[in-house]
C-alpha positions in Angstrom: 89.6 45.0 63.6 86.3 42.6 62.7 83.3 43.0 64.7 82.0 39.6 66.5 79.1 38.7 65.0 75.8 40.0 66.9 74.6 36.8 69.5 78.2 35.5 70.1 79.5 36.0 73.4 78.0 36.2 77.1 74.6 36.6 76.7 74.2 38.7 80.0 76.3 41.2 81.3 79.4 40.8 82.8 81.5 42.5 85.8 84.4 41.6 86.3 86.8 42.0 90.0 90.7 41.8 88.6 92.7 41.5 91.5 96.4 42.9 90.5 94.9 45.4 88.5 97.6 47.6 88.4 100.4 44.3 88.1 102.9 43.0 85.4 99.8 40.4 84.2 96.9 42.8 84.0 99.4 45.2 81.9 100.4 43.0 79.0 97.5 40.9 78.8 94.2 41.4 80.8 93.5 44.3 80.2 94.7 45.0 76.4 92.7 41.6 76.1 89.0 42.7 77.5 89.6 46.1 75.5 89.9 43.9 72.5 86.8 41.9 73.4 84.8 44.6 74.7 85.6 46.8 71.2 85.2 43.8 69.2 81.9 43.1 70.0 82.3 40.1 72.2 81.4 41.4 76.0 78.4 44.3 74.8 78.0 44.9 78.0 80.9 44.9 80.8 81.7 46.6 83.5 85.6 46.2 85.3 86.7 47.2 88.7 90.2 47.1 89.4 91.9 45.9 93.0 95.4 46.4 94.1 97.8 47.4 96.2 98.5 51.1 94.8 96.9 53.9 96.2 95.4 55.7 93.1 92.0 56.5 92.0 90.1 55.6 89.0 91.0 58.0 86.6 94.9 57.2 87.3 93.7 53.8 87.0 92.0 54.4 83.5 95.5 56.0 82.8 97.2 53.1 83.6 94.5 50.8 81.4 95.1 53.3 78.0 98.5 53.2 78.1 98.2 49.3 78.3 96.1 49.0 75.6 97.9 50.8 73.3 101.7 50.1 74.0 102.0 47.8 71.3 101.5 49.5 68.3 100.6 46.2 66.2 98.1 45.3 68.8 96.2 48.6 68.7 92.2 47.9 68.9 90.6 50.7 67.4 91.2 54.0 69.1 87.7 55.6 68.9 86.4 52.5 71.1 88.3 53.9 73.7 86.2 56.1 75.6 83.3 53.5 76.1 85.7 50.8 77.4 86.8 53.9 79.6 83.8 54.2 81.2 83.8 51.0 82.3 86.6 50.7 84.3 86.5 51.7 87.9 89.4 51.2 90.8 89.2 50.4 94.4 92.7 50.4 96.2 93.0 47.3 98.6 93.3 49.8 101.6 89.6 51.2 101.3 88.1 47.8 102.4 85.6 45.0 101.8 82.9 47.8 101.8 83.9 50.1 98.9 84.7 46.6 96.8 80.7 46.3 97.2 79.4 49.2 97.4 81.7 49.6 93.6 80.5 46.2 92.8 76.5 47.0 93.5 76.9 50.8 91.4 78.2 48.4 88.4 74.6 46.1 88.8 72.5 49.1 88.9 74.0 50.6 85.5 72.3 47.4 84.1 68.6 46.8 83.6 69.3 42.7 83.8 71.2 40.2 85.3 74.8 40.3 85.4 77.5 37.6 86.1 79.7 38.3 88.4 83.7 37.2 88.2 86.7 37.4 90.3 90.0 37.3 88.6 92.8 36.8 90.9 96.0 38.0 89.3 97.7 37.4 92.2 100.9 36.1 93.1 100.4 32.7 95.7 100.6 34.5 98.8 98.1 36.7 98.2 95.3 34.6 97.1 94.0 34.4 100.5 93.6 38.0 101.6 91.9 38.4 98.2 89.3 35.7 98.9 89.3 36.7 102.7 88.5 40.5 100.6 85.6 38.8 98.7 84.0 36.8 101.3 83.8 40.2 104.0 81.9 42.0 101.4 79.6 39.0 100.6 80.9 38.7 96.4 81.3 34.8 96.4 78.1 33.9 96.2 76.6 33.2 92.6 79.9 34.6 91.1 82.6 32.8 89.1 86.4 32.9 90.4 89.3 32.8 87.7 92.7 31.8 89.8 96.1 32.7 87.7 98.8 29.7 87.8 100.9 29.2 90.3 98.5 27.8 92.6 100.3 28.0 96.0 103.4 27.2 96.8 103.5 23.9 97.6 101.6 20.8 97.8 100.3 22.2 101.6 99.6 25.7 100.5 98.0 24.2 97.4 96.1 22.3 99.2 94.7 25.1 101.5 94.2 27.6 98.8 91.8 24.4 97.6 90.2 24.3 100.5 89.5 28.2 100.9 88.1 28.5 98.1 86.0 25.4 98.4 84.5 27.1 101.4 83.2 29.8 99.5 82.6 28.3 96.0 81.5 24.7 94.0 84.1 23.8 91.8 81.9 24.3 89.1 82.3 27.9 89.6 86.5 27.9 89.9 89.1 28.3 87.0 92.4 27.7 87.1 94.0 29.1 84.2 97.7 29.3 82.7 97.5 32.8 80.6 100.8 31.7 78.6 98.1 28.6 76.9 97.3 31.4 74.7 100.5 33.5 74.4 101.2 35.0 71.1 103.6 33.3 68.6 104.7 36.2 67.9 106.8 35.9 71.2 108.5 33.0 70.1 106.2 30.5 72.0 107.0 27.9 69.8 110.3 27.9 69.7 110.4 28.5 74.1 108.0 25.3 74.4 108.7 23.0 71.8 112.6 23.2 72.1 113.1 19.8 74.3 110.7 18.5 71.0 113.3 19.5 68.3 116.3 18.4 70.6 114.7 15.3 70.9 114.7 14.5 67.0 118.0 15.8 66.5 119.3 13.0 69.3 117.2 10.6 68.0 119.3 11.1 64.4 121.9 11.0 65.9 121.3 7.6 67.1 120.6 8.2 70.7 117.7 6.9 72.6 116.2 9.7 73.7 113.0 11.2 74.8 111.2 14.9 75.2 110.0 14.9 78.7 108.9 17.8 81.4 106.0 20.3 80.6 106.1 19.7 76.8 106.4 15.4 76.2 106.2 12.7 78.5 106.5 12.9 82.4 109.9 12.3 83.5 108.5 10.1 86.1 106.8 7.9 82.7 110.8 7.9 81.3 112.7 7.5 84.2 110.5 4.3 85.2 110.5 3.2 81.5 111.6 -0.5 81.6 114.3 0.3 78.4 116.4 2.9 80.1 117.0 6.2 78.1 120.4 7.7 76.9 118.9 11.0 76.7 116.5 13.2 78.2 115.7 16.5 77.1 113.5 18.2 79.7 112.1 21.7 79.6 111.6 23.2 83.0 109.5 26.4 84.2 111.2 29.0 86.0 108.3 27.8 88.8 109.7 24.5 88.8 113.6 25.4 88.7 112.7 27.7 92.0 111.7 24.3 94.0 114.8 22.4 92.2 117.9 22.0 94.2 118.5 18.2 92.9 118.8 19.2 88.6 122.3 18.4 87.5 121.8 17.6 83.6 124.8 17.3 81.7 123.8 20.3 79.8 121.7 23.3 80.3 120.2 26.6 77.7 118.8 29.4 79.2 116.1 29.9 76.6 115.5 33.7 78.0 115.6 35.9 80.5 112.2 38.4 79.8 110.2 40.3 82.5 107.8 38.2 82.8 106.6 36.5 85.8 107.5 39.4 87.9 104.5 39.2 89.8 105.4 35.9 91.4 108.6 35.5 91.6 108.8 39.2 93.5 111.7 40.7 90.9 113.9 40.6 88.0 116.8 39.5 90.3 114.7 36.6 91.8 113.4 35.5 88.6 116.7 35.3 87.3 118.2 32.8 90.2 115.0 30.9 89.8 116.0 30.4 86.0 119.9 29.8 86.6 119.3 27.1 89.6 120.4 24.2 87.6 123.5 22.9 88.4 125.9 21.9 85.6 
């Protein structure tokens, strides 16, 4: 693997709070990830406490981190980094309280002789972001830190909304990111093929002779086409299984289920729930 070059990166250390440590998210991708940036060279100094649910302790947790980092054998950071990233990981189950998050949060600031930033990540399904913030304002984190918050945010518009305004009470919005991990998925996974399908349809309509149009998250809105003063003969929308959850109303005259993977898990609750959520249109 090639070493960052020295001076690029954070220039302070950083610690980071994952909430959902021990979730679907933080198992495929967060954590393999800071291993890879921590090994590489990127963050030289970090230090990671995981939250969640589960009632383990650290080492379990450390357990739970290797065997994340080195599922994928074509992924594998060097092994020999291992045991330094180790070292930086620390867990605190939800159940222990505001109090062992910072008393875990101040031992991390004292293993460094400088400043360190301080960042929440809330990998989190939507009705849990609260009691996570609620976690982090009781043992006085917010202030100064950064706050990453995983897509879907809320619910609804209302519990959108409220989640806004939580965390408005507790940071600027200078200080708040709201991220969709899959921006950066691998290709490898097909991501290509899963997003820019309703783009390929669209040109094989169009030579067909249809007026048609790519709309949904990949093209233009489907408000933009369906107000369109030249009505359409075609639409070919791509929908999120987030968006095909709300949907009672999608009656296209034909529909592809592009896959069914185990992804997503963490929202929608389970496999069973993710797969109404992706079979709610109705033909």
């Amino acid at each position: 693997m090639v070493r960052v070059p020295v001076g690029v990166g954070p220039k302070m250390p950083q610690i980071v709070v994952l909430f959902g440590a021990t979730g679907d998210l933080a198992h495929k991708k967060l954590l393999p990830g800071l291993f890879h940036l921590a090994s590489a060279g990127f963050i030289s100094k970090c230090r990671i406490i995981g939250v969640s649910l589960d009632a383990i302790d650290t080492e379990k947790f450390r357990a739970l981190a290797r065997s994340a980092a080195f599922e994928h054998e074509e992924h594998h950071p060097r092994k020999e980094a291992w045991l330094a990233f180790e070292a930086t990981l620390e867990y605190v189950p939800i159940s222990a309280g505001p109090a062992a998050l910072k008393a875990a949060v101040d031992r991390a600031e004292t293993a460094f002789s400088e400043h360190a930033q301080l960042i929440h990540y809330l990998s989190v399904p939507p009705n849990a972001a609260l009691s996570a913030i609620e976690m982090l304002s009781e043992a006085q984190l917010a202030g100064g830190s950064r706050v990453i918050m995983e897509k879907p945010f809320g619910t609804d518009l209302k519990s959108a909304q409220a989640l806004n305004d939580e965390l408005h009470a507790h940071w600027d919005e200078s200080q708040i990111y709201r991220v969709d991990h899959y921006l950066g998925l691998s290709t490898v996974l097909n991501i290509f093929g899963l997003r820019f399908t309703n783009r390929m349809l669209e040109s094989v309509l169009l030579a067909a002779g249809e007026r048609a149009l790519a709309v949904g998250n990949v093209g233009v809105s489907v408000i933009d086409a369906v107000t369109d003063p030249r009505p359409y003969d075609v639409l070919a929308v791509e929908a999120s299984s987030y968006q095909l959850h709300w949907s009672s109303t999608i009656r296209p005259a034909a529909g592809v289920l592009l896959n069914l993977a185990p992804d997503h898990l963490d929202w929608h609750g389970s496999m069973d729930e993710y797969a109404q959520a992706k079979t709610a249109v109705h033909l």
